[in-house]
C-alpha positions in Angstrom: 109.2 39.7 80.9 109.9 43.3 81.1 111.7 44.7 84.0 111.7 49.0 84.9 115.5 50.0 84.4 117.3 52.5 82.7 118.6 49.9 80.3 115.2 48.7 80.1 114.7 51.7 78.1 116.4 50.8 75.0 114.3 48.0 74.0 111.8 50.5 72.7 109.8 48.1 70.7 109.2 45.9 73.7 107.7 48.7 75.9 105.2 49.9 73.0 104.0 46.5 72.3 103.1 46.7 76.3 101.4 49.9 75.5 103.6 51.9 77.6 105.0 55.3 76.7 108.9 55.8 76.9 110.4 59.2 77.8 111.5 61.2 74.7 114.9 62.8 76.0 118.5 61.1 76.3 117.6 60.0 80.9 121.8 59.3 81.4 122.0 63.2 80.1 119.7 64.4 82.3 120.3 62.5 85.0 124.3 64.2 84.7 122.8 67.3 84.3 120.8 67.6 87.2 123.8 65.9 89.2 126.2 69.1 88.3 123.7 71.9 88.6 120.2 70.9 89.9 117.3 73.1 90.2 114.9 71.3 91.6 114.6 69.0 95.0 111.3 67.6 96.3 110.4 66.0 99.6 108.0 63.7 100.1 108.3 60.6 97.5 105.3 59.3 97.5 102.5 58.6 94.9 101.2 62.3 94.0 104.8 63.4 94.0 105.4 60.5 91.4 101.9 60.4 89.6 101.7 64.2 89.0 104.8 66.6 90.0 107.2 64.1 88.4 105.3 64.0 85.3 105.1 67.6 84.7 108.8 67.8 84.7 108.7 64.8 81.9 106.0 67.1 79.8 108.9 69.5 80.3 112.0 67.5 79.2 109.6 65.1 76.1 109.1 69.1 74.8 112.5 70.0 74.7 111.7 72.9 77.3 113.6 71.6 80.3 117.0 69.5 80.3 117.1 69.3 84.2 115.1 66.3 86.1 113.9 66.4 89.8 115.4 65.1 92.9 113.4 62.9 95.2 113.9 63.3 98.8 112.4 61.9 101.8 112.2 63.0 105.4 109.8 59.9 107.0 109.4 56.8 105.4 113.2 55.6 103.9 111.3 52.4 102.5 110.1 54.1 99.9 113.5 55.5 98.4 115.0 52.0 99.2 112.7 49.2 98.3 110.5 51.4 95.4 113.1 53.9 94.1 116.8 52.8 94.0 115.9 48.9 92.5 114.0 50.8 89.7 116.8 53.1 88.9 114.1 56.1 90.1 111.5 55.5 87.5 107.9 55.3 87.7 105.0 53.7 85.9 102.7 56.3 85.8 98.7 54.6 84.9 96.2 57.2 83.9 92.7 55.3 84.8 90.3 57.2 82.1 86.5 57.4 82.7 85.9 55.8 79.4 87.6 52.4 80.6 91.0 53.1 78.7 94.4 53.2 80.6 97.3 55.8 79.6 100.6 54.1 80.8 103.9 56.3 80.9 107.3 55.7 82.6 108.1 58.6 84.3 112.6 59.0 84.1 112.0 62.8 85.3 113.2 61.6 89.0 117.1 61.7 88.8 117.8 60.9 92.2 115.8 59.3 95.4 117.6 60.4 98.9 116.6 59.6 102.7 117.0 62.9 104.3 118.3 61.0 107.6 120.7 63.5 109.5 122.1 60.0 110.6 123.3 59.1 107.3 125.8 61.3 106.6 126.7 60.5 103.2 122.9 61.3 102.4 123.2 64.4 104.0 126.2 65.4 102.3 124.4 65.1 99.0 121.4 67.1 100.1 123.7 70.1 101.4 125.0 70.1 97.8 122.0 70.2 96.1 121.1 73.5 98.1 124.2 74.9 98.3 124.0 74.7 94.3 123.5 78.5 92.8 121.5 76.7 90.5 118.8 75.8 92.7 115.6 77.4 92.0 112.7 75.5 93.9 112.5 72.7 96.9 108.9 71.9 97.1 107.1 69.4 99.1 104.0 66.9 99.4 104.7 65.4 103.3 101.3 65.8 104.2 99.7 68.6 106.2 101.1 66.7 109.2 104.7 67.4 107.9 104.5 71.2 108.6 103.0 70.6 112.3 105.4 71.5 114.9 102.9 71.4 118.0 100.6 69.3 119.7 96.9 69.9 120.1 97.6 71.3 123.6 99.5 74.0 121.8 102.5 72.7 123.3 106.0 71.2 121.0 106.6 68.4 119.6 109.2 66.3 121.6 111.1 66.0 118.6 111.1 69.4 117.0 112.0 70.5 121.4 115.3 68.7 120.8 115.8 69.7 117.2 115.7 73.2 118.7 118.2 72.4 122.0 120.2 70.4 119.6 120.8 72.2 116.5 120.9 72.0 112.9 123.6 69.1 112.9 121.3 66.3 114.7 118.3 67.7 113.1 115.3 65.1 112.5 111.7 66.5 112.0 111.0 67.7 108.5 110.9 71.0 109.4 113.8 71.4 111.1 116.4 69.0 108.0 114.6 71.8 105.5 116.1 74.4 108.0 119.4 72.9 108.5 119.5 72.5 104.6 118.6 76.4 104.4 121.0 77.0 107.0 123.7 75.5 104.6 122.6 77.9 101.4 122.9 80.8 103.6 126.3 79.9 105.0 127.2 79.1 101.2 126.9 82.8 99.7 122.4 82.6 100.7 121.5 82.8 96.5 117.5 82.9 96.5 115.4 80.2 96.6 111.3 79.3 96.3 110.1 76.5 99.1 107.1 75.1 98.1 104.1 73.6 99.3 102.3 71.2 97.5 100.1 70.1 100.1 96.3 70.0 100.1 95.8 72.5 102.7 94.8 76.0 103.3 97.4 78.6 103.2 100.0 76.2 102.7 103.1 78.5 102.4 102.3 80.1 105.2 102.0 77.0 107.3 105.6 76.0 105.5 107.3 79.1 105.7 106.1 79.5 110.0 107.3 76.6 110.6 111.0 76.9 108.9 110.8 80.1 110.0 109.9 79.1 113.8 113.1 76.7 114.2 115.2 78.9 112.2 114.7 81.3 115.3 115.2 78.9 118.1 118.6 78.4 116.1 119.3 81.9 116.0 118.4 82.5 119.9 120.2 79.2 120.8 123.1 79.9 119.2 123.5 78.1 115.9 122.9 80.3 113.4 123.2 83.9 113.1 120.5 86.8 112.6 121.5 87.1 109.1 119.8 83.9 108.5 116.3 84.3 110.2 116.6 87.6 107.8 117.0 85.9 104.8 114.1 83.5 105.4 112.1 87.0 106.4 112.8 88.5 102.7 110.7 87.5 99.8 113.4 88.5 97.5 115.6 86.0 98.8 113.4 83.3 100.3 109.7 82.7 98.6 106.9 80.9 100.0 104.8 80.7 97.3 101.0 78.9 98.3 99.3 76.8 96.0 96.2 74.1 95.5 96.7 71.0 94.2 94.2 68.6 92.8 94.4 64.9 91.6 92.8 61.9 92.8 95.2 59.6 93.4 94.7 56.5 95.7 96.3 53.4 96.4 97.9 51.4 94.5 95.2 48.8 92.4 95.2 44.9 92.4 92.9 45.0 88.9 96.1 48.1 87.8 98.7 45.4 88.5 97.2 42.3 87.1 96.4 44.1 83.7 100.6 45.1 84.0 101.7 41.4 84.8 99.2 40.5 81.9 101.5 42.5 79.2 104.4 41.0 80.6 105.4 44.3 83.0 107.3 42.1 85.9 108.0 43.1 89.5 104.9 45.8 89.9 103.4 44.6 93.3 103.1 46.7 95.9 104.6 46.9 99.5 103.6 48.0 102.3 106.6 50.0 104.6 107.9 49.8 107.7 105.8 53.5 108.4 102.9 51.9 106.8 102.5 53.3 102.9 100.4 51.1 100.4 102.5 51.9 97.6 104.0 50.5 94.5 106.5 50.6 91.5 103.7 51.7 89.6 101.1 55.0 90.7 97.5 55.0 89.1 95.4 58.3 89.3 92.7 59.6 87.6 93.3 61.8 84.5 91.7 65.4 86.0 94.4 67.8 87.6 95.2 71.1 88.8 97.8 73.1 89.9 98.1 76.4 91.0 101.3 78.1 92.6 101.8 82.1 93.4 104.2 82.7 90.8 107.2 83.7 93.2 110.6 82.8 92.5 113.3 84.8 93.2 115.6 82.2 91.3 113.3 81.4 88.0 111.7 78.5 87.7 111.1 75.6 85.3 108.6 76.5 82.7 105.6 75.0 84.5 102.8 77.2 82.2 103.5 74.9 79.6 102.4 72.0 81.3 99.5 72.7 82.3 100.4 74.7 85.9 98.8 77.5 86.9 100.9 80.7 87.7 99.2 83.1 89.1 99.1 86.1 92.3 98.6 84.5 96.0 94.9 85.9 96.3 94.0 83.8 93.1 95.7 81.1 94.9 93.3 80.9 98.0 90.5 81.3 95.8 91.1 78.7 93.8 91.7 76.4 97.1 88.4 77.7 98.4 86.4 76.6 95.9 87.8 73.0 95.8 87.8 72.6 99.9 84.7 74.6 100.6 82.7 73.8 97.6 83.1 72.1 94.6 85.0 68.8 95.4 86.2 68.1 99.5 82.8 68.7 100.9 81.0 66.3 98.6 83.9 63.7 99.0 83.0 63.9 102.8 79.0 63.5 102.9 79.2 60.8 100.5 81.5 58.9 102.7 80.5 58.7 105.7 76.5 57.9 103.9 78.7 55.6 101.5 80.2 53.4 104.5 76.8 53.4 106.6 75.4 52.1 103.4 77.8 49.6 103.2 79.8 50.5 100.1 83.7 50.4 99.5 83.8 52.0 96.2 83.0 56.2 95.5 81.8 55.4 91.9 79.7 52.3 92.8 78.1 54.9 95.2 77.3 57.5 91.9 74.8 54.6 90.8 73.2 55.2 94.0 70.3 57.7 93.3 70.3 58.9 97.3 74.0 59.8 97.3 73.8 61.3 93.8 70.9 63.7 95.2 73.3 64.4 98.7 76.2 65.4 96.4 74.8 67.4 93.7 72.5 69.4 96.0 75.1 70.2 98.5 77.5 70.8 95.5 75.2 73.0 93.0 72.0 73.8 95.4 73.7 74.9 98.5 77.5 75.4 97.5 77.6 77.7 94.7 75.1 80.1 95.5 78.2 81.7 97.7 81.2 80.1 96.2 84.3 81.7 95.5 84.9 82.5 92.2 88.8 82.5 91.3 87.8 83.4 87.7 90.9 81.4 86.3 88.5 78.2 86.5 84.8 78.1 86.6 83.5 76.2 89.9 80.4 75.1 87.8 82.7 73.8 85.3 84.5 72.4 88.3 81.5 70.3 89.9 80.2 69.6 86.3 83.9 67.2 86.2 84.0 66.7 89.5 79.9 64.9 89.6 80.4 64.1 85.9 83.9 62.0 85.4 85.7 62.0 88.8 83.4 60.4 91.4 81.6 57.9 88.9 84.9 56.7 87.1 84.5 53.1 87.9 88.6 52.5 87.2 89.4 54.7 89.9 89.4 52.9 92.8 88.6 55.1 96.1 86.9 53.9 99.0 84.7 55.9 101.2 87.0 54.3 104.2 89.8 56.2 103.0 87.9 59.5 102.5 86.1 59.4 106.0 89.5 59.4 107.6 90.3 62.3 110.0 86.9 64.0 108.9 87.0 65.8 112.7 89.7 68.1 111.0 88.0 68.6 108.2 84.2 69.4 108.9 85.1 72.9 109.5 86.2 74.2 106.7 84.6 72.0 104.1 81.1 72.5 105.9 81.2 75.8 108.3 83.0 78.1 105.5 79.6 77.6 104.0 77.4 78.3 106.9 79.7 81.6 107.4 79.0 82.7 104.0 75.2 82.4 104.2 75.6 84.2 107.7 77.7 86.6 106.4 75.4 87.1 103.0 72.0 87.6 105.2 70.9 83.9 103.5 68.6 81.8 104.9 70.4 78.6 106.9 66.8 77.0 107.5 66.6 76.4 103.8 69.6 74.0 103.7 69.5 70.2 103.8 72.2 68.5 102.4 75.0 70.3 104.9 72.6 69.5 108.5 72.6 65.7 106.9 76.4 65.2 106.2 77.1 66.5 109.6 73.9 64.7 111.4 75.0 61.8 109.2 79.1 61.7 110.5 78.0 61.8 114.1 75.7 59.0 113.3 78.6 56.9 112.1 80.5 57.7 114.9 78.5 55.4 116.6 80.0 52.2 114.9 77.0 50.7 113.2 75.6 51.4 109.4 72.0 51.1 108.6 71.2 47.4 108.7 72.4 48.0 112.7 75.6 45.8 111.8 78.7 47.1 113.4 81.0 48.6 111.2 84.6 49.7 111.1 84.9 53.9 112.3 87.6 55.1 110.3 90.8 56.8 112.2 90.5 60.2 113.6 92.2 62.3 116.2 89.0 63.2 117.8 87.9 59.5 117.9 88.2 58.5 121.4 86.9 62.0 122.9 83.7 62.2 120.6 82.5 58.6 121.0 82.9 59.3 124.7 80.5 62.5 124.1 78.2 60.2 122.2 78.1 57.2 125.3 74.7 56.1 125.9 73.3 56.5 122.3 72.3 53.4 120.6 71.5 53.3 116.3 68.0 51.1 116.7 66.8 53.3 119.7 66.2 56.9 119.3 64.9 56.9 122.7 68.8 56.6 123.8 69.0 59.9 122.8 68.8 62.7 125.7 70.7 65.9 124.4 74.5 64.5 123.9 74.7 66.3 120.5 74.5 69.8 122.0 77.8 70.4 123.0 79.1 68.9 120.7 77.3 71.1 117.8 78.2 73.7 119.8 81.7 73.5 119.7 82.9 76.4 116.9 86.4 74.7 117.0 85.1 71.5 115.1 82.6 73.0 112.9 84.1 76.3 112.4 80.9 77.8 113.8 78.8 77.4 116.9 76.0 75.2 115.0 73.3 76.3 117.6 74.0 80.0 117.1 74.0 79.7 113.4 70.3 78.2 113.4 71.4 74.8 112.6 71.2 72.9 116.0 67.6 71.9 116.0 67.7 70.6 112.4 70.7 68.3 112.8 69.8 66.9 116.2 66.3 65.8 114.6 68.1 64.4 111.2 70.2 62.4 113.6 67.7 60.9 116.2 65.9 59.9 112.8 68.5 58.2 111.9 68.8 56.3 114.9 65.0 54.8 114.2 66.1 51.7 113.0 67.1 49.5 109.9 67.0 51.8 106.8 66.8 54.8 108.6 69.8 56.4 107.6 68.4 55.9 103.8 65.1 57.4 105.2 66.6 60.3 106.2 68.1 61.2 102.9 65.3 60.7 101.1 63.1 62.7 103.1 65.3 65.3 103.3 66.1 65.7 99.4 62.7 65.1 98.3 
């Protein structure tokens, strides 16, 4: 059996009869490279860090173009660095699931490190305050999840945690936010050479969000008494401190059973997954699909690795927010969301088993080509039809990629806004015609009818997780799926509500339509399917 270590690596002919590629560079170099002059640190360990950041690095260092890896850090879940890092010496089996039924598999050696950013573990701490007290540095970049950057609650008021990280200073730090601070704190202290902090994240305007919420503890410090002026300044200046936005696209879900049988099968050992102590599915091994994009403002005020040449694109902040337009608003994130919350009333668990399904085929590609691209964004370095073309045409239908609709319905309250009312603004704001669209009233008349709990045969089913859960199956009371009688109004202030939907639904000439899509579907057992095939005839 073959076992991921280091040493592993010699046995070169073993790995390739297991059809797995090795890394082309001298890993005990690298890895005493980065140790002496590192200039690169990541938080957030998990699988898209590993499955896609990671291996650009590699494509760096196989090409002779880099000779420094990454170091892995994380802030919230120390499972991860313990139980999936440090046994396998920081590697990664990277499996590409292809469309065409083929599997790439790679082990990633880019990662030369894995640390627990725990200001309780001061030996760990230690380590980090070298790495960014290191001239060398030139980027810290993250993938923690938009949650990661949030400082507040939804009542606009702070976190408990990030309150005492502010009374308490840099020393006791523990919220994300405020161990990047302390960590920037420490390069300033240490002669404050320029840096680029980096989002990763899949969320609008993600430096911004990033760079306010450093910036935002960085201040309580400086009025509190633990750090001085100089440092809030040196976050303020661009030339010093850069942070860059970007989009970042890659399907990458959780780890497979069928990905870890066929790797048991060829004699790979010791791949099954875990689930933490915080709750993350993940594994020795990340599988994804083979589409990605990056795009990062190209601002580095300490050079950078030579990302162009793997496939990143550099480019000015404007292109940036185009680019993540089109994905969220258009060509990918709205068309996840519709055909998950139809897929899970229709009782499927797989995306692609739901591309065979010609009623979810005709939601997606008329609210992708029909009503999304007549007022897309174009960012001119890719072509959203292009986009949706690979996006309807590869991604959702690759039947080795195994997504569910469950996963994708998951927090959809935050989401409907901007994946859904970015589009109604721009037909407002272009003088369009909202009465002609379908497929938008239906994926919002049809994620208030699976609010309710029940999918079309009027079986209950499983409401994925969402902040907004609790207060908008309260609004809902009283309305039963079988009865459309049940219904007497409960939708309109709901649909009203600009702060969900990004508009006021009734204003924007929507109201009516959605409100009778929904009571439709409440007619009974296939009425759901009715619906959608009404409305796309």
């Amino acid at each position: 059996m073959l076992h991921m270590t280091r040493n592993s690596l010699n046995d070169r002919a073993a790995w390739e009869k297991a059809n797995v590629k090795l890394p082309k560079f001298d890993v005990q170099a690298v890895v005493d490279a980065t140790a002496k002059a590192p200039i690169w640190v990541h938080f957030g360990a998990g699988n898209i860090f590993r499955g896609f950041v990671a291996a650009l690095q590699q494509h760096l260092l196989n090409e002779g173009l880099a000779d420094r890896g990454i170091i892995a850090a994380d802030t919230f879940d120390y499972d991860i660095i313990d139980k999936i890092y440090t046994p396998f010496d920081n590697l990664t089996m990277n499996v590409t699931l292809n469309a065409d039924a083929t599997t790439t598999r790679e082990i990633i050696a880019s990662v030369t490190e894995g640390l627990r950013a725990d200001s309780t573990d001061e030996g760990m701490m230690q380590r980090l305050r070298e790495i960014f007290t290191a001239d060398s540095l030139q980027m810290v970049s993250f993938t923690i999840t938009e949650k990661g950057y949030a400082l507040y609650r939804a009542d606009g008021t702070l976190l408990p945690v990030v309150e005492e990280d502010m009374a308490n200073g840099p020393a006791k730090a523990r919220h994300a936010m405020s161990i990047v601070a302390a960590l920037l704190l420490a390069r300033y202290e240490a002669g404050a050479a320029p840096v680029a902090v980096v989002s990763m994240d899949n969320c609008s305007h993600n430096g911004e969000k990033l760079s306010g919420s450093v910036r935002t503890v960085a201040e309580a410090w400086v009025k509190n008494g633990f750090a001085p002026q100089g440092f809030a300044d040196y976050l303020s200046d661009p030339a010093k401190v850069s942070f860059p936005w970007s989009m970042i696209d890659k399907i990458t879900p959780r780890p497979a059973k069928s990905v870890e049988e066929s790797l048991a099968a060829d004699g790979i050992a010791d791949m099954a997954p875990i689930v933490t102590g915080k709750n993350t599915f993940i594994a020795p091994f990340v599988n994804a699909e083979r589409p990605q994009y990056l795009v990062i403002e190209d601002s580095f005020p300490n050079g950078r690795p030579a990302l162009e040449k793997a496939g990143v694109y550099l480019t000015d902040r404007e292109t940036v927010n185009n680019t993540e337009r089109m994905k969220v608003t258009t060509c990918l994130n709205p068309l996840h969301t519709a055909m998950s919350v139809y897929g899970c009333m229709l009782g499927y668990t797989l995306i692609c088993e739901e591309m065979k399904d010609t009623d979810l085929v005709n939601l997606v590609r008329t609210l992708g080509y029909q009503e999304g691209l007549p007022v897309v964004v174009d960012p001119k370095i890719l072509s959203p039809k292009a986009f949706i073309d690979e996006v309807v045409g590869e991604r959702l239908p690759n039947p080795f990629m195994p997504d569910a609709p469950q996963r994708i319905a998951t927090d959809t309250s935050q989401k409907v806004g901007i994946r859904f009312g970015e589009t109604i603004k721009s037909y407002l704001a272009q003088g369009k015609d909202v009465s002609q669209l379908n497929a938008i009233p239906l994926a919002l008349a049809g994620w208030l009818r699976y609010l309710l709990g029940v999918d079309d045969n009027l079986q209950p089913m499983e409401v994925s997780a969402d902040p907004m859960k609790e207060e908008l199956t309260q609004a809902l009371s009283g309305i039963e799926a079988g009865k459309p009688e049940s219904y007497n109004g409960q939708l309109k202030p709901i649909l009203s509500n600009a702060s969900i939907f990004g508009v006021d639904l009734w204003e924007a000439g929507l109201g009516e339509k959605i409100e009778r899509i929904f009571v439709e579907e409440l007619a009974g057992k296939g009425a759901v399917r009715a619906a959608l095939q009404k409305y796309l005839a």
